[in-house]
NUSEBA-753072 format. One record per residue (C-alpha): residue in three letters; x, y, z; residue number from 1. Coordinates in nm, 2 decimals, padded with zeros to 4 digits. Example, Ala and Ser with C-alpha at 12.3 -4.5 7.8 and 13.67 -1.06 7.14 Angstrom:
BEGIN
{residu=ALA	xx=01.23	yy=-00.45	zz=00.78	num=1}
{residu=SER	xx=01.37	yy=-00.11	zz=00.71	num=2}
This chain:
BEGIN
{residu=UNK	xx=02.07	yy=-02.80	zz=02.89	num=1}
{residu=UNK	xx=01.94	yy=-02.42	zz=02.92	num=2}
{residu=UNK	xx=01.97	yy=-02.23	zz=03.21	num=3}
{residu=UNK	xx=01.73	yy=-01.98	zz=03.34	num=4}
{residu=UNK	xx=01.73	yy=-02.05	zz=03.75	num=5}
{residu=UNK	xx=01.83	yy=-01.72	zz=03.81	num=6}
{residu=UNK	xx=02.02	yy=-01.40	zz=03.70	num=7}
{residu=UNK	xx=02.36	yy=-01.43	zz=03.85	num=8}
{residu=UNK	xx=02.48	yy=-01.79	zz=03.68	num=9}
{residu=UNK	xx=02.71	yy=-01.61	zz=03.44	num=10}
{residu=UNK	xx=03.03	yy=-01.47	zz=03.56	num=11}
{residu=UNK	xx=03.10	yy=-01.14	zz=03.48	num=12}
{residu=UNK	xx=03.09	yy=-00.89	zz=03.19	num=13}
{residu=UNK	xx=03.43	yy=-00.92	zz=02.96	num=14}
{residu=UNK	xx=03.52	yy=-00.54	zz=03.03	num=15}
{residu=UNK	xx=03.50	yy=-00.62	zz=03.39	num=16}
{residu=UNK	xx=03.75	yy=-00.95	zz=03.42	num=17}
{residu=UNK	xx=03.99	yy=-00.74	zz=03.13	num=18}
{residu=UNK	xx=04.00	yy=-00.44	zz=03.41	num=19}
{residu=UNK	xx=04.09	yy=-00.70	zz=03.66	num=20}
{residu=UNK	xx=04.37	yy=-00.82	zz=03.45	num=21}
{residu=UNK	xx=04.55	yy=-00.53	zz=03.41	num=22}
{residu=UNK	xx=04.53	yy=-00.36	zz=03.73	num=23}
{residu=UNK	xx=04.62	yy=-00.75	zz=03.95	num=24}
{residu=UNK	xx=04.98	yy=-00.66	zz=04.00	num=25}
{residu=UNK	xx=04.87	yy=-00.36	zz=04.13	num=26}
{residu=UNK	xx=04.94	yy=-00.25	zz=04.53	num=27}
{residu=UNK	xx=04.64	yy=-00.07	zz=04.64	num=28}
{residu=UNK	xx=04.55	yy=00.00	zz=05.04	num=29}
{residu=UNK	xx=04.24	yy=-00.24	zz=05.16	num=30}
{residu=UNK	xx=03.94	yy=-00.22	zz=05.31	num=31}
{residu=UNK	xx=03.76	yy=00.02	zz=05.06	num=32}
{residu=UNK	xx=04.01	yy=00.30	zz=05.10	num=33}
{residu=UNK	xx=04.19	yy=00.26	zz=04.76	num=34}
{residu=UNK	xx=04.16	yy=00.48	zz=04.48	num=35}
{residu=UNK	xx=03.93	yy=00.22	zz=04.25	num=36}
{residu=UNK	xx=03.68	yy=00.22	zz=04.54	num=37}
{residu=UNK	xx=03.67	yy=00.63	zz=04.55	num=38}
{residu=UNK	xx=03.67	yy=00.67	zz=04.19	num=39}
{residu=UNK	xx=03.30	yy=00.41	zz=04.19	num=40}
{residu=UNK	xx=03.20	yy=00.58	zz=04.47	num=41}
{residu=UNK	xx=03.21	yy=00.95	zz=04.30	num=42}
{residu=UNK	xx=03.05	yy=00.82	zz=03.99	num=43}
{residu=UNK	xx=02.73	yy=00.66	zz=04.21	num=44}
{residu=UNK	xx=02.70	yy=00.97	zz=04.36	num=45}
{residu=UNK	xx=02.72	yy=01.16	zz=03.99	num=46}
{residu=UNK	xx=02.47	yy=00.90	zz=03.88	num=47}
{residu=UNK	xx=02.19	yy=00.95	zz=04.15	num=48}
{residu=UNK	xx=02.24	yy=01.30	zz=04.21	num=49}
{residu=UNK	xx=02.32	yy=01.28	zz=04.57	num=50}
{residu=UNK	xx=02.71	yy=01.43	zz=04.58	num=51}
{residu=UNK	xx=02.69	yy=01.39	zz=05.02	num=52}
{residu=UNK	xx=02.57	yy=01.01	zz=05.01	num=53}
{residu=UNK	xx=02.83	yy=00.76	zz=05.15	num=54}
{residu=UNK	xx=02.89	yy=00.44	zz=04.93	num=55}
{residu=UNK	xx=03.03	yy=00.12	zz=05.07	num=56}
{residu=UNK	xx=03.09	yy=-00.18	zz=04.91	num=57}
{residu=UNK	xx=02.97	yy=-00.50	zz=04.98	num=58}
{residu=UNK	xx=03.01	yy=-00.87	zz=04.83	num=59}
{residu=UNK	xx=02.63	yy=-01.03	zz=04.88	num=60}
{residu=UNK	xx=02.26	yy=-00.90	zz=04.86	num=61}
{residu=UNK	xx=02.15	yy=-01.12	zz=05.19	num=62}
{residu=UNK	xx=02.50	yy=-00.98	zz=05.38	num=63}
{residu=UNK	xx=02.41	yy=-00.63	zz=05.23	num=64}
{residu=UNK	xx=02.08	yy=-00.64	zz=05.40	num=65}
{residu=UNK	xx=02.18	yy=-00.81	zz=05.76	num=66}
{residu=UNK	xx=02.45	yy=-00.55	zz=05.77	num=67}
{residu=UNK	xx=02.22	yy=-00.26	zz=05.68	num=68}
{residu=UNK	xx=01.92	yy=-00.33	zz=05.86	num=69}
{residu=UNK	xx=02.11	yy=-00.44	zz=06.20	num=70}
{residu=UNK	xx=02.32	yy=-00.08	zz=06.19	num=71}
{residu=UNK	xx=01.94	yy=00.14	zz=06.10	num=72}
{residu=UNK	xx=01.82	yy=00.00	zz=06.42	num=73}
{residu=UNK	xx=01.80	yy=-00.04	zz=06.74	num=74}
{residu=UNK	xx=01.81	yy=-00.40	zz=06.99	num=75}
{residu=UNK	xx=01.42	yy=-00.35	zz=07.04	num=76}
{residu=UNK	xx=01.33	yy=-00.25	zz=06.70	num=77}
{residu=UNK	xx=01.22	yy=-00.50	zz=06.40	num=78}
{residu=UNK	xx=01.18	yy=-00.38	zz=06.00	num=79}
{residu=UNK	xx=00.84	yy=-00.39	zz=05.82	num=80}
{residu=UNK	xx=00.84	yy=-00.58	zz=05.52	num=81}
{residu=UNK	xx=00.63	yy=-00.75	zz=05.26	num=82}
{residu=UNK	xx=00.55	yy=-01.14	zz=05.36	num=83}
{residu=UNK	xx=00.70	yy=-01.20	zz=05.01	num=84}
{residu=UNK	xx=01.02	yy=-00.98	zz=05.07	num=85}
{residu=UNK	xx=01.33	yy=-01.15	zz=05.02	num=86}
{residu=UNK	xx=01.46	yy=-01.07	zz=05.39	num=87}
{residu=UNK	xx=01.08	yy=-01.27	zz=05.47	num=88}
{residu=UNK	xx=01.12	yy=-01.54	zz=05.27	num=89}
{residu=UNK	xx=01.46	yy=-01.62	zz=05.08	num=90}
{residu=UNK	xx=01.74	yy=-01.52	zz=05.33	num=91}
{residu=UNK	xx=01.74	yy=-01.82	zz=05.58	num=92}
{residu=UNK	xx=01.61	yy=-01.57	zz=05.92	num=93}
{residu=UNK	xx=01.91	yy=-01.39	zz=05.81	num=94}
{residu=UNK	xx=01.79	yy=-01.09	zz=05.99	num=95}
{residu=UNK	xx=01.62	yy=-01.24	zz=06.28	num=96}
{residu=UNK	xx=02.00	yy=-01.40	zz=06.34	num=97}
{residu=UNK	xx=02.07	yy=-01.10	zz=06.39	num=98}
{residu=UNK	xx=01.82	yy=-00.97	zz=06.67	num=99}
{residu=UNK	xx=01.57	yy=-00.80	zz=06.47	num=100}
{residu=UNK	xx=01.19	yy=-00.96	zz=06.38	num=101}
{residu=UNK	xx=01.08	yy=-00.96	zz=06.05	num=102}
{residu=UNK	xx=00.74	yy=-00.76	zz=06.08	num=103}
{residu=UNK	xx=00.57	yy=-00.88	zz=05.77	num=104}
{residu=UNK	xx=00.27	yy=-00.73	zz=05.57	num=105}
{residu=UNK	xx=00.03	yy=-00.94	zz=05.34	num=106}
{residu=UNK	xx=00.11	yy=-00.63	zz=05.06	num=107}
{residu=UNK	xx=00.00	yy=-00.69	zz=04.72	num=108}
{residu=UNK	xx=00.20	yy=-00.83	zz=04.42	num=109}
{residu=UNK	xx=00.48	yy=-00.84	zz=04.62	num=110}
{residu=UNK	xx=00.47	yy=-00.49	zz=04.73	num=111}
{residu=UNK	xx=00.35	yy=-00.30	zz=05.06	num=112}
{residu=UNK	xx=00.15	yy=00.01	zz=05.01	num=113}
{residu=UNK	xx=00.19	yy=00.31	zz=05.24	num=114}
{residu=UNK	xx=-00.18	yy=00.26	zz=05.32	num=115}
{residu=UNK	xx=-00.06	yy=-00.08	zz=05.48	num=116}
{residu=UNK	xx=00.26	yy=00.10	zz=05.64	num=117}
{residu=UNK	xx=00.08	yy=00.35	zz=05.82	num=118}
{residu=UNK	xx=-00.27	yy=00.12	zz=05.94	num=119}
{residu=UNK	xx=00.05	yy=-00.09	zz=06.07	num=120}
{residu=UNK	xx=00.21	yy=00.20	zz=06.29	num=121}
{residu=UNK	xx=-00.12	yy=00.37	zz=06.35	num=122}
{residu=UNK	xx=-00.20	yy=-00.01	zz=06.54	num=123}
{residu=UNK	xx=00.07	yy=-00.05	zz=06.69	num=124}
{residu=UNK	xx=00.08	yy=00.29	zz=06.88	num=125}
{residu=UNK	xx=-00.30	yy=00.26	zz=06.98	num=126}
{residu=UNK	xx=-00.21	yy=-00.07	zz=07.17	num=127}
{residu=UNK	xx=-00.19	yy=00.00	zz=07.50	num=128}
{residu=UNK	xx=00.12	yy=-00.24	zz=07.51	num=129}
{residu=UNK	xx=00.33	yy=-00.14	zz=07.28	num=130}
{residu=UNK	xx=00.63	yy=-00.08	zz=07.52	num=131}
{residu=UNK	xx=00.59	yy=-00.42	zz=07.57	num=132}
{residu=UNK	xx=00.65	yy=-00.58	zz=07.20	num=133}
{residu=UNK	xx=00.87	yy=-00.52	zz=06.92	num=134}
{residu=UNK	xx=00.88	yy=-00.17	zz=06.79	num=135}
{residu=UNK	xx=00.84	yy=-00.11	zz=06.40	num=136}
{residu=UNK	xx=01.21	yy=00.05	zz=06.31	num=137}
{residu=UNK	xx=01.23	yy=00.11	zz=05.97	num=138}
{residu=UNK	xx=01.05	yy=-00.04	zz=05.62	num=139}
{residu=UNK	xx=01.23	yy=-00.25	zz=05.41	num=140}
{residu=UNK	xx=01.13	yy=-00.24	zz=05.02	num=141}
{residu=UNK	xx=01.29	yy=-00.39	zz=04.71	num=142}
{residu=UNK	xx=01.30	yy=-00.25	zz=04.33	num=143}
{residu=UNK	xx=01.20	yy=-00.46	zz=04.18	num=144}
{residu=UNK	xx=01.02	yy=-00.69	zz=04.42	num=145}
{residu=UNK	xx=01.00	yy=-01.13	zz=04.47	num=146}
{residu=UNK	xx=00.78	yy=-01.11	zz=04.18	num=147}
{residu=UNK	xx=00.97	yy=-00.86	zz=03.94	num=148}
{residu=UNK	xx=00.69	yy=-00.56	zz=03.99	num=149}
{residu=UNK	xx=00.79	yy=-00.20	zz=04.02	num=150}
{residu=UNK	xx=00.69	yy=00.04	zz=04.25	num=151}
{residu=UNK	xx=00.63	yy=00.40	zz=04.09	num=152}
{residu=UNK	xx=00.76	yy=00.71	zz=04.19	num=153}
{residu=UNK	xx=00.41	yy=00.82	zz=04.33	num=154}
{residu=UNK	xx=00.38	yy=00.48	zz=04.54	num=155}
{residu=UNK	xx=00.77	yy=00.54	zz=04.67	num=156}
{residu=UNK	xx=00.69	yy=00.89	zz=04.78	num=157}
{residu=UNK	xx=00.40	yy=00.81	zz=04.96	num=158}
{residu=UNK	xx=00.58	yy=00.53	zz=05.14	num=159}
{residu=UNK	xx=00.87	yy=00.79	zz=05.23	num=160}
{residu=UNK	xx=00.60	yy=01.06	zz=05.35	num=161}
{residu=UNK	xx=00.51	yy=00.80	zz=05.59	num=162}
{residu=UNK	xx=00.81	yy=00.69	zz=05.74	num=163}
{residu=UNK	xx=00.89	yy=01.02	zz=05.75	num=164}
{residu=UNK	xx=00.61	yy=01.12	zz=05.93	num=165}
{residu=UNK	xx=00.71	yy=00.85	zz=06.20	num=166}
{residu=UNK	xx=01.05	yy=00.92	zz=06.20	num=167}
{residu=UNK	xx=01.19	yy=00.57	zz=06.06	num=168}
{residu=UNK	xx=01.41	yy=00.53	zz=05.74	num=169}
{residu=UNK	xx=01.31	yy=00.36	zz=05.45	num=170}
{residu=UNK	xx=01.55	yy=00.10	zz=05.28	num=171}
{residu=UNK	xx=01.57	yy=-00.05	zz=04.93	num=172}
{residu=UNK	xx=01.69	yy=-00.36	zz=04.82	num=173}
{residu=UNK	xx=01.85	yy=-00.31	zz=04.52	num=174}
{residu=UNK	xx=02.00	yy=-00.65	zz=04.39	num=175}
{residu=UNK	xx=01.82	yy=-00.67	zz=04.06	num=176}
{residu=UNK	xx=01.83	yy=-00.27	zz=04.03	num=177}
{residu=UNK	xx=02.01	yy=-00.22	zz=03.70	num=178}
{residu=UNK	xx=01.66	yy=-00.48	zz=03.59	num=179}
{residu=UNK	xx=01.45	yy=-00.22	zz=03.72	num=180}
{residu=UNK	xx=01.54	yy=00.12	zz=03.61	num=181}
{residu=UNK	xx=01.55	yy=00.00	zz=03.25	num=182}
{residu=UNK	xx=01.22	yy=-00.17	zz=03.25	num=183}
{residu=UNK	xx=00.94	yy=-00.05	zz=03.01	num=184}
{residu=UNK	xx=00.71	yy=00.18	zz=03.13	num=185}
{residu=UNK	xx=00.88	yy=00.29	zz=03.47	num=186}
{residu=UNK	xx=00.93	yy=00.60	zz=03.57	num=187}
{residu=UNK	xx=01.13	yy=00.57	zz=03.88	num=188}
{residu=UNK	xx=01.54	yy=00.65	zz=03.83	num=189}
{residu=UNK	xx=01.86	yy=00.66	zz=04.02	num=190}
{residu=UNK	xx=01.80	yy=00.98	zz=04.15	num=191}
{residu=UNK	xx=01.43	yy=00.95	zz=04.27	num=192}
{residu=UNK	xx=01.56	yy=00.64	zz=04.45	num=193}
{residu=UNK	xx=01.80	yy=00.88	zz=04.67	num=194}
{residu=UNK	xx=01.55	yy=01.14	zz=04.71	num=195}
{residu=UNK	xx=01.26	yy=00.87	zz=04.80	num=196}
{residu=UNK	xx=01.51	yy=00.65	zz=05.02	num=197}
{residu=UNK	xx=01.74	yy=00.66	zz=05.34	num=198}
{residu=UNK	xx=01.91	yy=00.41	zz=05.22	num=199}
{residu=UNK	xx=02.00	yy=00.18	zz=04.96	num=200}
{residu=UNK	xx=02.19	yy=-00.06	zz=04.74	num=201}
{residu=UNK	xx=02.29	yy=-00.09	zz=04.41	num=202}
{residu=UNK	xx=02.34	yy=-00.45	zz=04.29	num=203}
{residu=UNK	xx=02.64	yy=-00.59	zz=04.06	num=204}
{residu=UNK	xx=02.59	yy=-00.95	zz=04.17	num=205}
{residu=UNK	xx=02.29	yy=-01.02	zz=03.93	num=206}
{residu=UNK	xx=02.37	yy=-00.74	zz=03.70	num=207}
{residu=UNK	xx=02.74	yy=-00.82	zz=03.54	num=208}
{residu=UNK	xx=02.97	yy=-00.84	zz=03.84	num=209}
{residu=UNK	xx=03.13	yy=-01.12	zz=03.93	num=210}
{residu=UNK	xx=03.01	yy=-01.03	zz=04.27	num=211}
{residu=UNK	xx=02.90	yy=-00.70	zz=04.49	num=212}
{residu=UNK	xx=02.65	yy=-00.46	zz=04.58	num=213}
{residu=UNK	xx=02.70	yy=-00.07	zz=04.63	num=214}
{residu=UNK	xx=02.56	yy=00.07	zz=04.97	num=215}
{residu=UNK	xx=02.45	yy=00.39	zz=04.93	num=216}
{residu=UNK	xx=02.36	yy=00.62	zz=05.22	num=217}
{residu=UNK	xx=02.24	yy=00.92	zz=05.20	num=218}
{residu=UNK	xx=02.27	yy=01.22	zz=05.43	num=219}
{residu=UNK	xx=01.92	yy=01.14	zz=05.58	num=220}
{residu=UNK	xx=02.03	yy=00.89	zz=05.70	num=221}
{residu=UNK	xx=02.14	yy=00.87	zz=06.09	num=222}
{residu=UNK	xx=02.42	yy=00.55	zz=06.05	num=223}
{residu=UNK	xx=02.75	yy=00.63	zz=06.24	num=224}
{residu=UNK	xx=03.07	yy=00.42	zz=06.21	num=225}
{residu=UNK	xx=02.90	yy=00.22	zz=05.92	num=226}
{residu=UNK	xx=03.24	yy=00.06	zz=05.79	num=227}
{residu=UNK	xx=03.28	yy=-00.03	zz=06.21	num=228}
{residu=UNK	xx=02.96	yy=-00.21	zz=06.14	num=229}
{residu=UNK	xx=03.04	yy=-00.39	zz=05.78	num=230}
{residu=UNK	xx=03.36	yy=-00.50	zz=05.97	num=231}
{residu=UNK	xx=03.14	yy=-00.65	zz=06.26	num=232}
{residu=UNK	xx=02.94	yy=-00.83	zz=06.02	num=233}
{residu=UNK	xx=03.24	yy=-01.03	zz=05.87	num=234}
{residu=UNK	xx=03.14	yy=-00.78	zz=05.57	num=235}
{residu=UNK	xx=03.45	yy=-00.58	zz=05.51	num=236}
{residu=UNK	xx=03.69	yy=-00.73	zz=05.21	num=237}
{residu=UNK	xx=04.04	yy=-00.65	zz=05.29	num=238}
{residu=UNK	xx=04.08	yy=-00.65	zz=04.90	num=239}
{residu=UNK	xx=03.83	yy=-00.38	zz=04.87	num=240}
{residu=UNK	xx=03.98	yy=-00.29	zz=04.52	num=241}
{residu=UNK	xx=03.79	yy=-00.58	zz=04.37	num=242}
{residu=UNK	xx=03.46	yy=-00.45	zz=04.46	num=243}
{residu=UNK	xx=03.54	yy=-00.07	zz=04.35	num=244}
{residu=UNK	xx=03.74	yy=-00.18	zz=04.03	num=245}
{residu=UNK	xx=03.38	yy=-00.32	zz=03.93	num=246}
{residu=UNK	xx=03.12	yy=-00.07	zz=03.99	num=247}
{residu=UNK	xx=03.39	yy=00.17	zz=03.82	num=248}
{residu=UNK	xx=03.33	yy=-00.06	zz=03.53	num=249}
{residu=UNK	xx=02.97	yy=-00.03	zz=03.54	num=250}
{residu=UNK	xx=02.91	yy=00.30	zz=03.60	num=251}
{residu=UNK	xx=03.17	yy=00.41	zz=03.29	num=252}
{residu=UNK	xx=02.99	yy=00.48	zz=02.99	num=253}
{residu=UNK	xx=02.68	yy=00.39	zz=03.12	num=254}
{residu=UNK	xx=02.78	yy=00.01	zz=03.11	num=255}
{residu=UNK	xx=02.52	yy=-00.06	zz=03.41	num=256}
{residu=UNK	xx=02.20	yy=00.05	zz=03.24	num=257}
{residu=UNK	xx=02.29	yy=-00.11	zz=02.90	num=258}
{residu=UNK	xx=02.37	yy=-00.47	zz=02.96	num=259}
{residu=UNK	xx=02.08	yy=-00.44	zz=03.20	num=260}
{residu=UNK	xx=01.87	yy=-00.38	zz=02.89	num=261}
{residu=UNK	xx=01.92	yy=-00.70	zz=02.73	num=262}
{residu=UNK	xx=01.78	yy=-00.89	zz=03.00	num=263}
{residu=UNK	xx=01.51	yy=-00.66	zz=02.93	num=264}
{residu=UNK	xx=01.48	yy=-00.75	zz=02.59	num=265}
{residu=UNK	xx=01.51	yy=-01.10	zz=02.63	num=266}
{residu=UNK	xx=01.22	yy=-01.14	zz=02.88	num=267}
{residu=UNK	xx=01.01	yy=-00.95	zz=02.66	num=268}
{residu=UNK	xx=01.11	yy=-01.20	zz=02.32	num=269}
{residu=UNK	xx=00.99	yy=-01.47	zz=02.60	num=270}
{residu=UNK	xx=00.71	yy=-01.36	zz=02.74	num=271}
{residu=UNK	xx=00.58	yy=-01.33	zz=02.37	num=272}
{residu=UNK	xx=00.65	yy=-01.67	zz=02.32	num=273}
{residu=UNK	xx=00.49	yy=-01.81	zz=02.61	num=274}
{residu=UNK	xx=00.18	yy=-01.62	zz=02.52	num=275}
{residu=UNK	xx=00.22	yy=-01.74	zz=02.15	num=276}
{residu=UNK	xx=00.20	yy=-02.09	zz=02.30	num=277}
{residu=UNK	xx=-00.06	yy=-02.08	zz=02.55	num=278}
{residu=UNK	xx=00.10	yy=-02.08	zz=02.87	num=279}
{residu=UNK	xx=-00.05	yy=-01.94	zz=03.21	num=280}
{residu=UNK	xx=00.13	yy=-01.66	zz=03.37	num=281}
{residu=UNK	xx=00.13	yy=-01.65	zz=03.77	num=282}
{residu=UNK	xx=00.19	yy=-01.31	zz=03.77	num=283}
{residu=UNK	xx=00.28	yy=-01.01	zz=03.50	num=284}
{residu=UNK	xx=00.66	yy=-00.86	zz=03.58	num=285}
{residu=UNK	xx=00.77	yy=-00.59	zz=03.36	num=286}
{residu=UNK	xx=01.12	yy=-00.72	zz=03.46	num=287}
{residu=UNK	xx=01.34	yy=-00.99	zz=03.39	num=288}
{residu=UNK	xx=01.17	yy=-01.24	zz=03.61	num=289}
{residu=UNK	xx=00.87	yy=-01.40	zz=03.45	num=290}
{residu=UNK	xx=00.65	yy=-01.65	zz=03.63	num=291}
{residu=UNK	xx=00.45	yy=-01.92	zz=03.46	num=292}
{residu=UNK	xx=00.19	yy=-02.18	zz=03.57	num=293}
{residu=UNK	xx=00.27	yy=-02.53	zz=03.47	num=294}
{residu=UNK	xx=00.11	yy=-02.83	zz=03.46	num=295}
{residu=UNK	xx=00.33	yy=-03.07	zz=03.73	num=296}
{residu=UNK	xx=00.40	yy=-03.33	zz=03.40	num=297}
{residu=UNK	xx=00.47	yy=-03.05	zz=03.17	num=298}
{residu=UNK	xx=00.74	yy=-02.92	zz=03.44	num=299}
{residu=UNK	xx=00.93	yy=-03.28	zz=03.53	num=300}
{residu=UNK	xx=00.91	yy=-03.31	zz=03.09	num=301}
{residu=UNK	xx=01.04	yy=-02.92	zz=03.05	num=302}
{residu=UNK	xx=01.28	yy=-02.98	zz=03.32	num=303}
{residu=UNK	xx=01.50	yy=-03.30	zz=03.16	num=304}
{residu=UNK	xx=01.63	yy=-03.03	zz=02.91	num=305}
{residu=UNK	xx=01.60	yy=-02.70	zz=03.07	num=306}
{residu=UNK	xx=01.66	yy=-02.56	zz=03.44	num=307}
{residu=UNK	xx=01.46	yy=-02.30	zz=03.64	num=308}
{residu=UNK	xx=01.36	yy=-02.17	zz=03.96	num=309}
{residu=UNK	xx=01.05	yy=-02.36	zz=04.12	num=310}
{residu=UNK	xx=00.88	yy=-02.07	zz=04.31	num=311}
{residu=UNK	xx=00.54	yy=-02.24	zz=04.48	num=312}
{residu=UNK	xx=00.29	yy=-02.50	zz=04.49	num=313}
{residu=UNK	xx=00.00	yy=-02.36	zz=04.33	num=314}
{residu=UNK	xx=-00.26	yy=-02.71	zz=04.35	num=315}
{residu=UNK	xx=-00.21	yy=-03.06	zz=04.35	num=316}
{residu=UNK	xx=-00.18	yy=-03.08	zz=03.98	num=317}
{residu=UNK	xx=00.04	yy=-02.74	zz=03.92	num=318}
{residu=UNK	xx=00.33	yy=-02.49	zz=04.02	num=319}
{residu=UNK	xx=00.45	yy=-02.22	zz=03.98	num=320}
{residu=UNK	xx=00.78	yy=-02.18	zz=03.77	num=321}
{residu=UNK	xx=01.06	yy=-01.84	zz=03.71	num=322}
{residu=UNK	xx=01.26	yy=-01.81	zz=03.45	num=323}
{residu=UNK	xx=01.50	yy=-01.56	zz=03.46	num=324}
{residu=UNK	xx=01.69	yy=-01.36	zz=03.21	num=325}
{residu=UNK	xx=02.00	yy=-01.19	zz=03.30	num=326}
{residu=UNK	xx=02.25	yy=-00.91	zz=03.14	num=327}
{residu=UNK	xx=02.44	yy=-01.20	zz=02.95	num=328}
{residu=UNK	xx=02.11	yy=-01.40	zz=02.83	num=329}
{residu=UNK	xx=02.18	yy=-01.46	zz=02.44	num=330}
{residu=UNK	xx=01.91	yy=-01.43	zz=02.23	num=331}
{residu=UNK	xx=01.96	yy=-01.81	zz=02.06	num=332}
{residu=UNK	xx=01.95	yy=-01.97	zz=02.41	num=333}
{residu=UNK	xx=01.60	yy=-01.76	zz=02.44	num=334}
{residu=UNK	xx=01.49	yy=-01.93	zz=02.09	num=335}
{residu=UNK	xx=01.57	yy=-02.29	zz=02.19	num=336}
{residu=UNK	xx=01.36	yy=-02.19	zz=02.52	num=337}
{residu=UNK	xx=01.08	yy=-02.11	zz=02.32	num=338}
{residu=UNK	xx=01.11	yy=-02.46	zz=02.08	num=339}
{residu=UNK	xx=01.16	yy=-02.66	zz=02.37	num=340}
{residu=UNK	xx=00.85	yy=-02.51	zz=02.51	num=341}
């Protein structure tokens, strides 16, 4: 069988679990505070530019966002976000669980325009009962989105000048980050991110850590007693060494950005061979996501050798299909994709 469900089915890059070797026997203080967890959290702030941003470690993308979101606002307040975002559609009402409302926007290609932002708040302050329904708090984004687009640095600006303008912070979801920043033809980095953003998170889970995601707050942001928060949410790991000894990994040598790249590569050697053989895309993602429109035979034949993410119905007679490459994708396992295609 070949595997392309998802980017996070591999464990973890070999310089990661050899780190974890030799510093087990180790004793380190918990909870973040050891010296692995400070030494990541200088290089993240080297590597966007932002030297007064708090980092904070977290084990899980939809725990990362719960935890986020719930501290940016208040019991009244709900977060903007595309109907496609993950926090609308793949995290189980995660967020409404935890007393906020989803406030979705149709967007376009899995992304929300700051045209769509601000007819949204412009709306909802004309209605003469606003005081009376669930106030617009903050906008929740993702790089790259559901669909693996990319929003430039023009598009993030404009969404910032908005909330900005309304006084609400913007967040980004950052699981598949690493995917993003390497893909061909953006022009968004690290550091534009932390200009552009209140807050947001880097993610290791689906780019070569066994598991984690780096919070990163910047001083625009108004968050107080944030690990208080992380600990409320169940979200504080008493062996906080684990996290830190891995985004110290990645962000040494530049190890984040270049295994990204070969998921990179590998989508791209696929994509060509889709094309080569016909198929339909549903969508075109410059990242390592790439959906496909297949017939509803041609996916039960495809699937008795090879697995991958079913996304949505598209007709009675088709569906639409991801495969996903990740930082550990080998290029043969790509090759007996395309043959078995």
């Amino acid at each position: 069988m070949q595997h392309f469900d998802s980017d996070y089915m591999e464990g973890a890059h070999p310089k990661i679990l050899q780190r974890l070797i030799e510093t087990n026997m180790e004793k380190t203080t918990g909870y973040g505070t050891d010296e692995y967890c400070k030494c990541a959290a200088d290089k993240i702030r080297v590597a966007c530019d932002c030297p007064e941003a708090q980092v904070y470690f977290l084990s899980g993308g939809t725990q990362t966002n719960a935890t986020v979101i719930d501290a940016l606002l208040r019991t009244y307040e709900g977060v903007i976000a595309a109907k496609t975002g993950h926090i609308s559609s793949h995290e189980a009402g995660a967020i409404e669980a935890g007393g906020h409302k989803v406030l979705e926007l149709e967007g376009n290609d899995g992304k929300v325009s700051s045209v769509e932002i601000e007819s949204y708040l412009k709306t909802f302050y004309a209605d003469g009962n606003h005081e009376h329904m669930v106030a617009p708090g903050m906008v929740y984004i993702s790089q790259p989105t559901e669909y693996g687009t990319l929003y430039t640095k023009e598009e993030l600006k404009k969404i910032s000048q908005i909330c900005n303008n309304y006084q609400i912070p913007l967040f980004l979801d950052g699981a598949r980050l690493g995917y993003a920043l390497v893909a061909e033809g953006t022009d968004v980095t690290l550091s534009d991110i932390a200009r552009y953003c209140d807050v947001f998170y880097i993610g290791g889970t689906k780019v070569g850590a066994l598991f984690g995601e780096a919070v990163v707050i910047t001083p625009k942001a108004k968050i107080g007693h944030f690990f208080t928060i992380m600990k409320q949410h169940g979200a504080l790991l008493a062996k906080g060494r684990i996290l830190g000894i891995q985004f110290d990994c990645l962000f040494t040598d530049n190890l984040y950005i270049n295994i990204a790249e070969n998921a990179i590569h590998m989508a791209s050697k696929l994509r060509e061979g889709l094309r080569r053989k016909g198929y339909t895309f549903f969508i075109e993602s410059p990242t390592n996501q790439i959906f496909v429109i297949l017939e509803n035979q041609k996916m039960k034949q495809l699937s008795e050798n090879v697995t991958f993410g079913f996304w949505e119905k598209l007709d009675d007679e088709h569906t639409v299909v991801r495969f996903a490459t990740s930082w550990a994708t080998a290029e043969k396992d790509i090759d007996e994709l395309i043959e078995l295609l």
